[in-house]
N, C-alpha and C positions, 0 to 999 in steps of 0.2 A: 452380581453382574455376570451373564454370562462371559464364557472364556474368550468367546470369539470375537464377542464387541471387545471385549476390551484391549484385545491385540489390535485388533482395526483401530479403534482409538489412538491406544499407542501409536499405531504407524503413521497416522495423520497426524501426530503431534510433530513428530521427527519429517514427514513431508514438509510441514510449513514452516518449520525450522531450518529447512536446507537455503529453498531459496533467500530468506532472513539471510542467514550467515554468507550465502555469496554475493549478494547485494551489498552491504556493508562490507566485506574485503576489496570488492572494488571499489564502492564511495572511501575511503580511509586512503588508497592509493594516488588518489586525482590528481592530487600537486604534484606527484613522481609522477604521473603519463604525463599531465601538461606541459614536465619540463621535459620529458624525452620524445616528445612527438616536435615539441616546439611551436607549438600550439596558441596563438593570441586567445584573450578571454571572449572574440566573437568567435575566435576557430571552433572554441570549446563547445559552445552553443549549438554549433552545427554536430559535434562530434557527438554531443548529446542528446542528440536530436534523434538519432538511432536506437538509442534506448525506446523514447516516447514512439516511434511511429513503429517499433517492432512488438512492444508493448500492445498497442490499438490492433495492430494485426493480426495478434493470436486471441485478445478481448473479444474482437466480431466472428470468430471463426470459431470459437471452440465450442461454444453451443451447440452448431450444427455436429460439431466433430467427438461430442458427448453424447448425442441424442443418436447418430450412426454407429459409434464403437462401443461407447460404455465410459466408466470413470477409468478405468485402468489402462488402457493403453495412452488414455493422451495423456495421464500423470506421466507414465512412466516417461514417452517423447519430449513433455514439456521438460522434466526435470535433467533428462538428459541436455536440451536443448540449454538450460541453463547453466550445466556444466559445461558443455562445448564454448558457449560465449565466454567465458572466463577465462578459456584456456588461450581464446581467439584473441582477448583483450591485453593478454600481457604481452601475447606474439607479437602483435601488431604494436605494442610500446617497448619493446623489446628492437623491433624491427626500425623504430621512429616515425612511422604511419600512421598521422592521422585517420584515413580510410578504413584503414585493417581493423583498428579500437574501434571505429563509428558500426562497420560490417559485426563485430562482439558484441556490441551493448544492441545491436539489432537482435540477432539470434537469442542474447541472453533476453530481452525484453519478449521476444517472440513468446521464447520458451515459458516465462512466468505468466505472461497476460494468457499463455493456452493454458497452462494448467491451474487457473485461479479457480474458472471457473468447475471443470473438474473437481478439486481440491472440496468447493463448497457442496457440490451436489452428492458426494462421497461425504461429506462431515455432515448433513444436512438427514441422511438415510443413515447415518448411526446414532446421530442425537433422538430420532424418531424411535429407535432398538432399546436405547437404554432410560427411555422417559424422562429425558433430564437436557438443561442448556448446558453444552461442553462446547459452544462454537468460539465462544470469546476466549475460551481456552486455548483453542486450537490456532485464532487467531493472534493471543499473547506472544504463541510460540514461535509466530515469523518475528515480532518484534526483540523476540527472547535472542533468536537469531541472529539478527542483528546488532545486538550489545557483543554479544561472543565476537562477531567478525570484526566488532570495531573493536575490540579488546587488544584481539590479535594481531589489528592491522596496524594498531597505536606502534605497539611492539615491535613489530617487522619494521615500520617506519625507522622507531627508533635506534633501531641494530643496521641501518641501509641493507635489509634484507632484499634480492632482486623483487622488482615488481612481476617477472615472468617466471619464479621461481612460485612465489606464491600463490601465485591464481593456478596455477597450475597442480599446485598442493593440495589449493581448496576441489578443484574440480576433478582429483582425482579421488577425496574425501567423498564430494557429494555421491560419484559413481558409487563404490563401497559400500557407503551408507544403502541404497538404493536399492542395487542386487536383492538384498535379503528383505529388505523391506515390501516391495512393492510386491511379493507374494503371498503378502497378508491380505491384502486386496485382491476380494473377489471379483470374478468377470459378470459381467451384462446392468450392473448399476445402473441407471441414468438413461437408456439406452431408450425409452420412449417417454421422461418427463423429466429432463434434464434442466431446460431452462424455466419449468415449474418449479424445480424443487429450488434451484438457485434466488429466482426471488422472491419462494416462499421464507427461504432460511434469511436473507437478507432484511424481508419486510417482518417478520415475524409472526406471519399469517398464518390460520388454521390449515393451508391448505401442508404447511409440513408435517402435519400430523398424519394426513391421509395419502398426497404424492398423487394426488389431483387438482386439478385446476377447477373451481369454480366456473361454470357456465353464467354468462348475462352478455347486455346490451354493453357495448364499446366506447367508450367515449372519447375525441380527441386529446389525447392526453398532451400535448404542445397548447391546448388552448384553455387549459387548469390554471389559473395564475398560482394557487396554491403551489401545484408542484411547482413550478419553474422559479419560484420565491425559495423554496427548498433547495432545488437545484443551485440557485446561487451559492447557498451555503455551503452545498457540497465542492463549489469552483472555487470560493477562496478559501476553503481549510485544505482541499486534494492539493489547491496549488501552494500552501504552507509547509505542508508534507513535502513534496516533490520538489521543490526547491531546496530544503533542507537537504535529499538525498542526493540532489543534485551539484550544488555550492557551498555548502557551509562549512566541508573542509579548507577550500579556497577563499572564503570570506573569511578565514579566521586568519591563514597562512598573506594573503593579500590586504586585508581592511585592518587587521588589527595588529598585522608584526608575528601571529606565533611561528615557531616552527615546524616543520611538516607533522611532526609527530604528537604535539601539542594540538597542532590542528584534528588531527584523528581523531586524540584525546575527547577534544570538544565535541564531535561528532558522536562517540559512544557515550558522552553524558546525554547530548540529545537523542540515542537509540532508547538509554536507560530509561530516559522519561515517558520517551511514545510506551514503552513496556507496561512500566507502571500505572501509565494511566489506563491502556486496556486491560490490566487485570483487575482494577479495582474501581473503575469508571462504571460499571454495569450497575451497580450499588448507590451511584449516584443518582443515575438513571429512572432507577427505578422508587426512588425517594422521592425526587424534586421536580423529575419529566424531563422529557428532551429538550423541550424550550429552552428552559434553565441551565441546563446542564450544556448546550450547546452555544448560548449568549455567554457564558460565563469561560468556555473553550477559547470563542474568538476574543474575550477581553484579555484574558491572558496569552494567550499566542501574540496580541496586536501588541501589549508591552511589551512584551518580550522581542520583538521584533523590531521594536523603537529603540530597545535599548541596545540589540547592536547596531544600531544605523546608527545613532547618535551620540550613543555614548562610546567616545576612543579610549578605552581603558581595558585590560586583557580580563583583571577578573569578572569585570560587570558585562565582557561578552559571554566568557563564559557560562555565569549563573543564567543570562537571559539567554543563553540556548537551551538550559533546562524548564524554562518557562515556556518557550514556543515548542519543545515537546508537547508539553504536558496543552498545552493547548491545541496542538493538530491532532493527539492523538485518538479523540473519540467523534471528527467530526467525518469524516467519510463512512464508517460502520452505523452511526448513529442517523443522522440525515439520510444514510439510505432507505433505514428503517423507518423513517416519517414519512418517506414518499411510497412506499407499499402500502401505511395505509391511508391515502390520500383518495384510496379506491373505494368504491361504491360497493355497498355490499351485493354481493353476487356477482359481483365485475375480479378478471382476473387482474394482481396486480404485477403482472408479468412487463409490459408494457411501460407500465411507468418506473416500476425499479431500473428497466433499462436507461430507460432514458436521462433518469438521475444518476447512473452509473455514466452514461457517456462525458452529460458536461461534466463530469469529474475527471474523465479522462481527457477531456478538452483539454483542462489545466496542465496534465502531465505533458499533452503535446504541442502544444503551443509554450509551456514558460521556459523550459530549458533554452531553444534558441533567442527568445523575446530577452529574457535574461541578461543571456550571453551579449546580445549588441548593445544593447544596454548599457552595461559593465564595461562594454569597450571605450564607450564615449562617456561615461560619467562615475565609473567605478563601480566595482562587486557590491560595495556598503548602499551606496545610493541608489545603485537598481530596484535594491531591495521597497523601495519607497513602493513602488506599485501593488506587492504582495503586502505591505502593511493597507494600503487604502484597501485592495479587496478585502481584508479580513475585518478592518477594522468595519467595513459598511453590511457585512455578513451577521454583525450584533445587530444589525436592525432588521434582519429579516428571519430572526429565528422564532419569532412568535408565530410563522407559518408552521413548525414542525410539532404545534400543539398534539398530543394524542387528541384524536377524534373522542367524545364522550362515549359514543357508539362502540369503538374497540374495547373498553374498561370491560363490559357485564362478558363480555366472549372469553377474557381472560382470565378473569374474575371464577370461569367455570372451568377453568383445565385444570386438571391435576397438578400440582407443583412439583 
């Protein structure tokens, strides 16, 4: 391998690993801001609402801002952006301001939905260098991320470490980190096929091989029933996930009696799962098909999900948030990739991975507040009823993410 992939590599391993780990130091905090802002569970809704729509802001925007600058500058703005939000986040519960934490989870969401796409279109031009899949790797490591921040955040809970002491730890962490890093990464990447290469690496299409786009005839991609059967699946697992990062430290702290720190607890057993399952879900993947592997996601995420709504007992919440891990965790990356190739051959599948990435993002913007009011008039546990009916109806439409027969002989011919 050469030298210089493999430090690139390296560096995007620890890129998708930052955001992970400051995502998860603020989800493990939530029951400490909600009590210091003072916060009702529909305030919360609203306050989290900042996240999802700072999120979708930097989603729509970073393409263009990929395709103008390169991968390296908007990593390095986003990552920074994700650090600043952190630091915004304790200020602002530090301060007792709702507002000020809603304004943090904006910038911090800004900053990760700009550099996601970044992130991929950079991991997408080195998996093509070293003739090899490392993206699920790459993506483990946000979830690896994750476990560490919730590890920490268990901890800090447990010790009443400040919630403004800590984000503020983390986000001067992620700078540090950063510095040295993002000098690995070279400039002009991306800069004239960036939102090719993003869902070429997502769909899994030939065209990451070449960092071209396919020429053909267009099709209405909104009038596919395929995709938008796909798309579904992608709204109730994205919004499985996303509720999770969302509430499930306060579903655990409110619905089931733990304590804050208990509650964390439960959150890095459900990081540990989403982990696990992308690092060893590709395997399934490629064994059984995505159908399979995707109906058998949402029947475990759906018990799991049943069983903390309904079942009031601390350990069978617990065990069943390591079930709704492991069942959100391969349906956003995996559903993606059913809708790239839903495309015709010679048709680019730029277009429709978009738009199965939007309603995914639907989910993350719309449940947090939908949640939230929810929760106010009926509780945290019972809200949760709506995210079980979306998943549980998500088993019936995953016979659309069949691989095409037509994709097998094209794969069938690349190098391994």
């Amino acid at each position: 391998m050469p030298a210089d992939l493999r430090a690139r590599r390296n560096a995007l391993f620890l890129l998708f690993f930052l955001p992970g780990l400051t995502i998860a130091s603020w989800v493990t905090r939530t029951p400490d801001v909600r009590d210091l802002v003072g916060a009702s569970t529909a305030e919360m809704g609203l306050i989290l609402f900042g996240l999802s729509a700072g999120s979708m802001v930097g989603i729509l925007s970073s393409g263009a801002l990929v395709a103008r600058r390169g991968t390296r500058p908007v990593m390095l703005a986003g990552t920074l952006a994700v650090a600043a939000g952190a630091a915004v986040i304790g200020t602002g519960a530090a301060l007792g301001s709702g507002p000020v934490v809603a304004l943090g989870l904006a910038l911090f969401g800004l900053g990760m939905g700009g550099g996601e796409i970044a992130l991929n279109v950079e991991g997408a031009e080195v998996e093509r260098g070293l003739g090899r899949s490392t993206m699920p790797a790459m993506h483990g490591c946000f979830s690896l991320g994750t476990v560490v921040g919730a590890v920490a955040g268990m901890v800090l809970t447990a010790v009443e470490f400040p919630v403004v002491a800590h984000l503020a730890v983390v986000a001067v962490a992620v700078v540090l980190a950063l510095i040295p890093t993002i000098r690995v990464i070279p400039s002009g990447v991306g800069l004239r096929t960036a939102s090719t290469a993003v869902a070429a690496d997502a769909a899994g299409a030939d065209v990451v091989a070449t960092g071209t786009a396919p020429t053909g005839p267009r099709r209405p991609v909104w009038r596919d029933t395929r995709l938008l059967l796909i798309g579904g699946v992608i709204l109730a697992l994205a919004m499985a996930e996303g509720t999770a990062n969302d509430w499930l430290p306060l579903v655990m702290v409110d619905g089931h009696g733990f304590d804050p720190a208990l509650g964390s607890a439960v959150y890095a057993a459900f990081a540990a799962a989403m982990t696990l399952g992308r690092f060893v879900g590709g395997r399934f993947v490629d064994r059984f098909g995505r159908a399979a592997v995707l109906a058998v996601s949402a029947v475990v995420g759906a018990i799991g999900l049943a069983l903390v709504i309904f079942v009031d007992h601390q350990a069978v919440a617990g065990a069943a948030a390591i079930l709704w891990g492991l069942g959100a965790s391969l349906g956003f990356p995996v559903a993606l990739s059913a809708a790239g190739d839903t495309a015709a051959p010679g048709e680019d599948a730029t277009a429709r991975v978009s738009l199965a990435a939007t309603i995914g993002y639907i989910a993350f913007l719309v449940g947090p507040p939908a949640l939230g009011f929810l929760g106010d008039h009926y509780g945290l546990r019972q809200a949760l009823v709506l995210v079980l009916v979306l998943v549980a109806a998500a088993a019936f439409l995953t016979p659309a993410a069949r691989t095409p027969a037509r994709v097998e002989p094209e794969r069938a011919a690349q190098p391994a």
